[in-house]
Residue, then its C-alpha position, 0 to 999 in steps of 0.5 A: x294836344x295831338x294832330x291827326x295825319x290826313x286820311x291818305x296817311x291814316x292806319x285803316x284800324x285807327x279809332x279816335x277817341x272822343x277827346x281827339x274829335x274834341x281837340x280837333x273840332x276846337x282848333x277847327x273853332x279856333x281857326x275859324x274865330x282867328x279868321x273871323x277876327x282878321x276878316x274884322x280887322x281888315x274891314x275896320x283898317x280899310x274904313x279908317x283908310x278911306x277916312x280923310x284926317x280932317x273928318x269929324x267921323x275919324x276918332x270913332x273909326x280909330x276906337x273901331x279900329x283899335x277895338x277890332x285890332x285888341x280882339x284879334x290880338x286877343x284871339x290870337x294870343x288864346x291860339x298861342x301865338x303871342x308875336x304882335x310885330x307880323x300882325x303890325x306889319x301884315x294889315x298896317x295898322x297905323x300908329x294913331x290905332x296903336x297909339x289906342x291900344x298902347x302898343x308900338x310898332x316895335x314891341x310883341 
């Protein structure tokens, strides 16, 4: 797969081939389906924080949660990126939704 230069640094007599506008329009889907996924993440972690331990609601935010956090893991090994510890990290995905899916906090 190659990438293209931007166009202030584009030969004028460059021709793309039909695979190239292929590639480019995939990594363009595959961006936007990665930042879909994270958007989704965000807002199922940001529901299971507002939740009080005690309700009776919580076990469903956190298969909500977990179901959101396993896709976007998912979505992101699809893209090659396979590391899991910066994605724990970055949105604080708590124990009991890694517990769900059958990760630890240290692991990739």
């Amino acid at each position: 797969m190659s990438l293209r230069p931007p166009n202030l640094f584009a030969v004028q007599t460059h021709v793309e081939t039909g695979e190239q506008v292929l590639d480019q329009e995939i990594l363009a889907e595959q961006a936007s389906a990665l930042g879909r996924a994270g958007a989704g993440v965000e807002k199922a972690l940001k529901a299971l924080r507002e939740c009080e331990a005690e309700d009776e609601a919580r076990p469903a935010l956190v298969d909500a949660a977990a179901e959101k956090v396993y896709g976007f893991l998912i979505q992101r090994e699809l893209c090659g990126l396979r590391d899991r510890r910066d994605v724990i990290r970055t949105y604080g995905i708590p124990g009991e939704v890694l517990a769900r899916l059958g990760a630890s906090s240290g692991g990739s």
